[in-house]
C-alpha positions as CSV (number, residue, x, y, z in Angstrom):
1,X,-14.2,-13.0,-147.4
2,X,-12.3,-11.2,-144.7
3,X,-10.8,-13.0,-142.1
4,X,-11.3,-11.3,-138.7
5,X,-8.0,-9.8,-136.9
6,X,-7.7,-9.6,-133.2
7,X,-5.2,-7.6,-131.0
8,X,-3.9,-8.9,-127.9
9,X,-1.3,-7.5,-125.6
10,X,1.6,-9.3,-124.6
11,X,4.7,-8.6,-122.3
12,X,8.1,-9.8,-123.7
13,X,11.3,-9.5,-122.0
14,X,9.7,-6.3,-120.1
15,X,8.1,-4.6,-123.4
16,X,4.3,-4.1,-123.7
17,X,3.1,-4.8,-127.4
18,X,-0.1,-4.9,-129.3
19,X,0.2,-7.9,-131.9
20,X,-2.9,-8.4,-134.6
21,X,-3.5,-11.6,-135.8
22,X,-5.7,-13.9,-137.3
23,X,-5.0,-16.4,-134.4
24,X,-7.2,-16.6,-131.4
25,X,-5.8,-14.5,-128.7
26,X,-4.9,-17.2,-126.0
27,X,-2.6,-18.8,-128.9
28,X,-0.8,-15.2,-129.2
29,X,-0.2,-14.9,-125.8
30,X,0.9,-18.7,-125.5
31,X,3.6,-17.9,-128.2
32,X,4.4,-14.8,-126.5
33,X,4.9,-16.3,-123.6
34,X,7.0,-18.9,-125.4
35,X,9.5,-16.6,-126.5
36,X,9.9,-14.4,-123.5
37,X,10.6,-17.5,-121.7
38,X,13.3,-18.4,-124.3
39,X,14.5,-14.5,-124.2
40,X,14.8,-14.3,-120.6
41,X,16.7,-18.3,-120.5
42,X,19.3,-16.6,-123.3
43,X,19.8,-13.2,-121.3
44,X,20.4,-15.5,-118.2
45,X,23.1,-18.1,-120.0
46,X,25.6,-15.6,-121.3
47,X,27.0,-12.1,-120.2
48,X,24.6,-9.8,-122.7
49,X,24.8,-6.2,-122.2
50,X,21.5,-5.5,-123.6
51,X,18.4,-7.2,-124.3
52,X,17.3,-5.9,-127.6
């Protein structure tokens, strides 16, 4: 049985990426959005240089 893969695209931190996954693509770019959000309150509590 095959399960079926779906790509979404999602923006984190600035960066454009293609993610497959078995999950439905409104979860994906829940998550994503998630971790930018956690990204972006990091970057903005301490002096980073750079984000990667």
């Amino acid at each position: 049985m095959s399960v079926i893969k779906h790509s979404t695209r999602v923006t984190i931190c600035g960066e454009d990426y293609t993610i497959r996954s078995d999950s439905p693509p409104e979860h994906t770019r829940q998550v994503a959005a998630y971790v930018d959000a956690k990204i972006t309150e990091v970057l903005e509590s301490a002096a980073v240089v750079e984000s990667h």
